[in-house]
C-alpha positions as protocol buffer text, in pm:
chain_id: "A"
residue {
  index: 1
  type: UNK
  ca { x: -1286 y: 2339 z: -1224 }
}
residue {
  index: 2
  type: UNK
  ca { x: -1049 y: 2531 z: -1054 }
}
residue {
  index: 3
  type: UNK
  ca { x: -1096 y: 2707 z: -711 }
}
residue {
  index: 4
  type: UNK
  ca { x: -1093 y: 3057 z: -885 }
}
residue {
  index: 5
  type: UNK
  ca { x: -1369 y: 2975 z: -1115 }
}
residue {
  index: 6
  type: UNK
  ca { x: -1655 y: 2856 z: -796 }
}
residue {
  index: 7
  type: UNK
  ca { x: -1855 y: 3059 z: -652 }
}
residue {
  index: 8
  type: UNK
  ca { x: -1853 y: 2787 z: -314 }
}
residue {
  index: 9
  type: UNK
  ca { x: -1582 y: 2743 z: -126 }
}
residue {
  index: 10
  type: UNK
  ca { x: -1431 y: 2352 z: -156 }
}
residue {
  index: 11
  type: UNK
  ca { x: -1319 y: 2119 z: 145 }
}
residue {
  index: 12
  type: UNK
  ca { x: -1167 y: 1768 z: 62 }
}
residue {
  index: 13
  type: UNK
  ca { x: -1138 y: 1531 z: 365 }
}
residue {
  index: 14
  type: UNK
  ca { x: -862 y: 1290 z: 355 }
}
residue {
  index: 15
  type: UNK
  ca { x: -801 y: 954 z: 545 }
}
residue {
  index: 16
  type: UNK
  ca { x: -616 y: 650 z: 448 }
}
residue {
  index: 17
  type: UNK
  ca { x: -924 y: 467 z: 368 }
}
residue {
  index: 18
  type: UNK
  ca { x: -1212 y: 683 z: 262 }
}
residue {
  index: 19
  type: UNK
  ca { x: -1444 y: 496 z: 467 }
}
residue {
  index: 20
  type: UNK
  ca { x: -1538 y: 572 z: 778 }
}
residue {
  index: 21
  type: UNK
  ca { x: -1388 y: 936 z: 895 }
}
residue {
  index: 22
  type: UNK
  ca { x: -1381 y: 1159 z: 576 }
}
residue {
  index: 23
  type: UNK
  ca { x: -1658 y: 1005 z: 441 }
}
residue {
  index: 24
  type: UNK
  ca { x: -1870 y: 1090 z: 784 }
}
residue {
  index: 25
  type: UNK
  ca { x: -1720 y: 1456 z: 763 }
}
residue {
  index: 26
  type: UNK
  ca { x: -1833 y: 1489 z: 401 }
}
residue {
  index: 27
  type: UNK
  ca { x: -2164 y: 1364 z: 507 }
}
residue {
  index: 28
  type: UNK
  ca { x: -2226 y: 1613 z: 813 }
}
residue {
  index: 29
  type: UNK
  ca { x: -2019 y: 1878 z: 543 }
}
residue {
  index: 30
  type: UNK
  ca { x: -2307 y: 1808 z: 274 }
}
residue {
  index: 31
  type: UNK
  ca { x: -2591 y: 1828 z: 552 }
}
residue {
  index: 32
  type: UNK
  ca { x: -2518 y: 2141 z: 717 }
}
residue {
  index: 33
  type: UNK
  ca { x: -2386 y: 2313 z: 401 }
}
residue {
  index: 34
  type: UNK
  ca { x: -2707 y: 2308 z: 159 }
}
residue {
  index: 35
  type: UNK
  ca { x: -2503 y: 2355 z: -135 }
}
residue {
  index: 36
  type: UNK
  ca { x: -2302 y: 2674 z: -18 }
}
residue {
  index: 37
  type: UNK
  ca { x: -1992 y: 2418 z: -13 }
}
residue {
  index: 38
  type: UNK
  ca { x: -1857 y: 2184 z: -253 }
}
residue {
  index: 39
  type: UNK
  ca { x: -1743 y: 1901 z: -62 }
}
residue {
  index: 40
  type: UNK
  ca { x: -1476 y: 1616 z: -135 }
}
residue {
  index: 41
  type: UNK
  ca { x: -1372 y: 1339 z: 9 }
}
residue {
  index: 42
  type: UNK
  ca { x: -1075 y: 1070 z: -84 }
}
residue {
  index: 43
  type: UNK
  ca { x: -817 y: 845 z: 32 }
}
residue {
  index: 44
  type: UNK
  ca { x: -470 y: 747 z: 2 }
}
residue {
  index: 45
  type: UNK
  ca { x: -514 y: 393 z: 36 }
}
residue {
  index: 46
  type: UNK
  ca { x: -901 y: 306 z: -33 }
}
residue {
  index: 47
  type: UNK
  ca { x: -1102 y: 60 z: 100 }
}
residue {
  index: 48
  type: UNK
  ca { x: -1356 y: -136 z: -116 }
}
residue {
  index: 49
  type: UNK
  ca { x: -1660 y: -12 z: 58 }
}
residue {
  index: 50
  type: UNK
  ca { x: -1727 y: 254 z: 302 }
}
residue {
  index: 51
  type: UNK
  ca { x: -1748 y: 105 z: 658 }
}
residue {
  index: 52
  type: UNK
  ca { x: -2075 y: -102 z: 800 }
}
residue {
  index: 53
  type: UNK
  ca { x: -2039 y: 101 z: 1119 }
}
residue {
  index: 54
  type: UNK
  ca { x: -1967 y: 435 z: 977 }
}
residue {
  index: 55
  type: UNK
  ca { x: -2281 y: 388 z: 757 }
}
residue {
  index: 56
  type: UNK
  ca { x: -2491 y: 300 z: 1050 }
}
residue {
  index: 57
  type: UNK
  ca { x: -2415 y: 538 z: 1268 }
}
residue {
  index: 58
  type: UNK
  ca { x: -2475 y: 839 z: 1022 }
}
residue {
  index: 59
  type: UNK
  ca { x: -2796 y: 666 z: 925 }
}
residue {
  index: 60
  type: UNK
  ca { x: -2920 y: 697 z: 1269 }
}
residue {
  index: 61
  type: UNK
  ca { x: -2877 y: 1080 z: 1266 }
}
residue {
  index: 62
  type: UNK
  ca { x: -3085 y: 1069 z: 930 }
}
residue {
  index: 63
  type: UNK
  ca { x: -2766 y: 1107 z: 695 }
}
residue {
  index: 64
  type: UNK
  ca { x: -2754 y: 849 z: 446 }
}
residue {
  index: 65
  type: UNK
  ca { x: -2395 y: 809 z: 319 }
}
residue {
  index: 66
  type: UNK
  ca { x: -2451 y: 468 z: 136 }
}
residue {
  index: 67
  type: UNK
  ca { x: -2403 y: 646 z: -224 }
}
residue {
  index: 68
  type: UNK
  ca { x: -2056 y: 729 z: -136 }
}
residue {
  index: 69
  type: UNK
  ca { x: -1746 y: 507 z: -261 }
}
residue {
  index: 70
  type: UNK
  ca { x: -1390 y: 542 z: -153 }
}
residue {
  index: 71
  type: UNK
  ca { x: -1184 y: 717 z: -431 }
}
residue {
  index: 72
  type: UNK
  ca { x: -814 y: 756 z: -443 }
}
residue {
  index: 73
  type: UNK
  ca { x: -659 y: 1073 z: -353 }
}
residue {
  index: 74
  type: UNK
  ca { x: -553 y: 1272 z: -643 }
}
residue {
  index: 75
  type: UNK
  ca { x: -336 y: 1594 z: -689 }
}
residue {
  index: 76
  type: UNK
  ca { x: -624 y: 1733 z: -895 }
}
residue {
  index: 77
  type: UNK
  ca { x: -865 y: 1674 z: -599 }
}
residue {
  index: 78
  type: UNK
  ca { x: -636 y: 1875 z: -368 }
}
residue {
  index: 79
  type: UNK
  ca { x: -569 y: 2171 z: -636 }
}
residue {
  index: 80
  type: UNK
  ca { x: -913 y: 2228 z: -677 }
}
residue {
  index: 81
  type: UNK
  ca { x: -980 y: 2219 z: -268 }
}
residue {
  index: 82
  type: UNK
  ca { x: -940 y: 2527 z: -48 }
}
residue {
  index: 83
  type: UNK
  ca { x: -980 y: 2378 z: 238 }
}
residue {
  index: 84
  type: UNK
  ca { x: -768 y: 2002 z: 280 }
}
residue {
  index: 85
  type: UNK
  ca { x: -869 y: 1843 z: 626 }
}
residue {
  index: 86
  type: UNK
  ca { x: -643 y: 1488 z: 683 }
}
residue {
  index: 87
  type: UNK
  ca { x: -798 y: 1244 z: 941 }
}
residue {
  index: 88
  type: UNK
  ca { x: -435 y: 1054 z: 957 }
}
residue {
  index: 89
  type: UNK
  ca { x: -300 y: 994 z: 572 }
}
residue {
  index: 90
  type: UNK
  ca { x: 8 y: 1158 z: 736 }
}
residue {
  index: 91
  type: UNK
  ca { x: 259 y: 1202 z: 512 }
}
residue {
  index: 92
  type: UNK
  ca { x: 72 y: 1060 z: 215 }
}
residue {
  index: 93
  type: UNK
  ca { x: -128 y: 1401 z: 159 }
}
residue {
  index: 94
  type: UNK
  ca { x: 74 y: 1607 z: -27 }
}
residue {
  index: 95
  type: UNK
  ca { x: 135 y: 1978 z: 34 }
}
residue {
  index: 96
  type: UNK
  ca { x: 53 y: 2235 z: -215 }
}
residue {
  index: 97
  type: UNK
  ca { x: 124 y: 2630 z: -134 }
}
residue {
  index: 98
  type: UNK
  ca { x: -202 y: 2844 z: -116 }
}
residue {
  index: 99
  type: UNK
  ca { x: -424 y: 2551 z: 53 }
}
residue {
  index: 100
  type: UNK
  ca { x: -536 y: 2552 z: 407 }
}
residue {
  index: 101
  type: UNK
  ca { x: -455 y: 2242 z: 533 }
}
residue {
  index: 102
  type: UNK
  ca { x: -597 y: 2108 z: 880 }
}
residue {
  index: 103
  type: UNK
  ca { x: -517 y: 1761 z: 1059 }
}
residue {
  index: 104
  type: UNK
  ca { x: -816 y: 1613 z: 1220 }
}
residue {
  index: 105
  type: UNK
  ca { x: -651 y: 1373 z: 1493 }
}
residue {
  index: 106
  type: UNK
  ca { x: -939 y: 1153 z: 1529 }
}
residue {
  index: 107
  type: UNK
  ca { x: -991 y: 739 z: 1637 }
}
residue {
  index: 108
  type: UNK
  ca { x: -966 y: 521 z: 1272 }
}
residue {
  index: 109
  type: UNK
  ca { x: -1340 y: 374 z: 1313 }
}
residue {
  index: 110
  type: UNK
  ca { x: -1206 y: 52 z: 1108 }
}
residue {
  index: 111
  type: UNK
  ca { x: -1318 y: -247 z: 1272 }
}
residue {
  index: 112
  type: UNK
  ca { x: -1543 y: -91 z: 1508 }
}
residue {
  index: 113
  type: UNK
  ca { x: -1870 y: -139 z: 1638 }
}
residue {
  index: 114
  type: UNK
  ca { x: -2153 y: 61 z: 1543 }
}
residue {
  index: 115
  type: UNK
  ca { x: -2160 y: 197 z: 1976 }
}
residue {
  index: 116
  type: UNK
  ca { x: -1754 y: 244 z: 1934 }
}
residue {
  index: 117
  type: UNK
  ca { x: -1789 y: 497 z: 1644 }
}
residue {
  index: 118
  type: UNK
  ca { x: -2102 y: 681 z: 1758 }
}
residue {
  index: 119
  type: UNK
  ca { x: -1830 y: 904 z: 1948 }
}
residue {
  index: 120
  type: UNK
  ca { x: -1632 y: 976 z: 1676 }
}
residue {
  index: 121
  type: UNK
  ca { x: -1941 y: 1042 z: 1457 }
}
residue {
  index: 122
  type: UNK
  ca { x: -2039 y: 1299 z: 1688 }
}
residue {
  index: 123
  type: UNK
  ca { x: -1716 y: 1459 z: 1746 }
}
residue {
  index: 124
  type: UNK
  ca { x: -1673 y: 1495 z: 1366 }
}
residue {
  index: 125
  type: UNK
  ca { x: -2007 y: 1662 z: 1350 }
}
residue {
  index: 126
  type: UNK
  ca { x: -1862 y: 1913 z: 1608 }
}
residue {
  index: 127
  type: UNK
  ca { x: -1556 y: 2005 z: 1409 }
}
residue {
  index: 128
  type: UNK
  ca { x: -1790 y: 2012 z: 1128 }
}
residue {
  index: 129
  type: UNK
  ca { x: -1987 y: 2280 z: 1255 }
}
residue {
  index: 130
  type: UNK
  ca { x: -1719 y: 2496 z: 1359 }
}
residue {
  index: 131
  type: UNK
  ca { x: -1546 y: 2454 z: 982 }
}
residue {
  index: 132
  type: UNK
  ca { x: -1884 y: 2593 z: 862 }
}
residue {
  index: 133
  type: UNK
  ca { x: -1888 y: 2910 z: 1061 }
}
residue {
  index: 134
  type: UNK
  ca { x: -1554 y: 2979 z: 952 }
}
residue {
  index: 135
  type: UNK
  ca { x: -1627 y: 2917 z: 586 }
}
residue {
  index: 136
  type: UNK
  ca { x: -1935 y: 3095 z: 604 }
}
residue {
  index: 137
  type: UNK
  ca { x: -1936 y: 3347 z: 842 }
}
């Protein structure tokens, strides 16, 4: 579906993984949205799983994000995206003209503790929240 035929606006988070970072933003995303935005995540490189830690620590703000999987980051994904947030693909997210494009410089939870990403988690859920009052004024 293209972004001209939905009535929602779409964001895609991107990291190299799709496990831990975008896959927390989608999660807070989903929450906070109720359905008013499509939301997308992906990764250049993914992992196998989505992070122990990353899992836990949404779980303990009441977000369950173990029916997620890491999917590879596709052109199609980003055409049919508004909104493309990277969380440090770098270079590997490419650049298509009419897409908003924001770069989320945030810590790579990989190999963390559960305590070491808690920060993140909730600094994520910040930038979250201001995303949604701009998408949905």
């Amino acid at each position: 579906m293209t972004s001209t035929q939905r009535k929602n606006p779409a964001v895609l988070f991107v990291c190299v993984h799709n496990a831990g970072r975008s896959q927390m933003a989608a999660g807070w995303l989903r929450h906070f949205a109720s359905g008013r935005v499509d939301v997308y995540s992906a990764g250049s490189i993914p992992a196998d799983e989505i992070n122990p830690a990353a899992r836990e620590a949404m779980a303990e703000v009441g977000i369950d994000i173990t029916d997620q999987a890491p999917t590879l980051l596709s052109d199609r994904a980003i055409r049919a995206s508004d909104v493309v947030i990277t969380m440090g693909c770098g270079d590997a997210c490419p650049i298509f003209p009419g897409k908003r494009y924001l770069d989320w410089a945030l810590p790579d939870p990989a190999g963390l503790s559960v305590e070491a990403v808690r920060p993140i988690r909730d600094e994520i859920k910040m930038r979250v929240h201001q995303l949604l009052k701009e998408l949905l004024p």
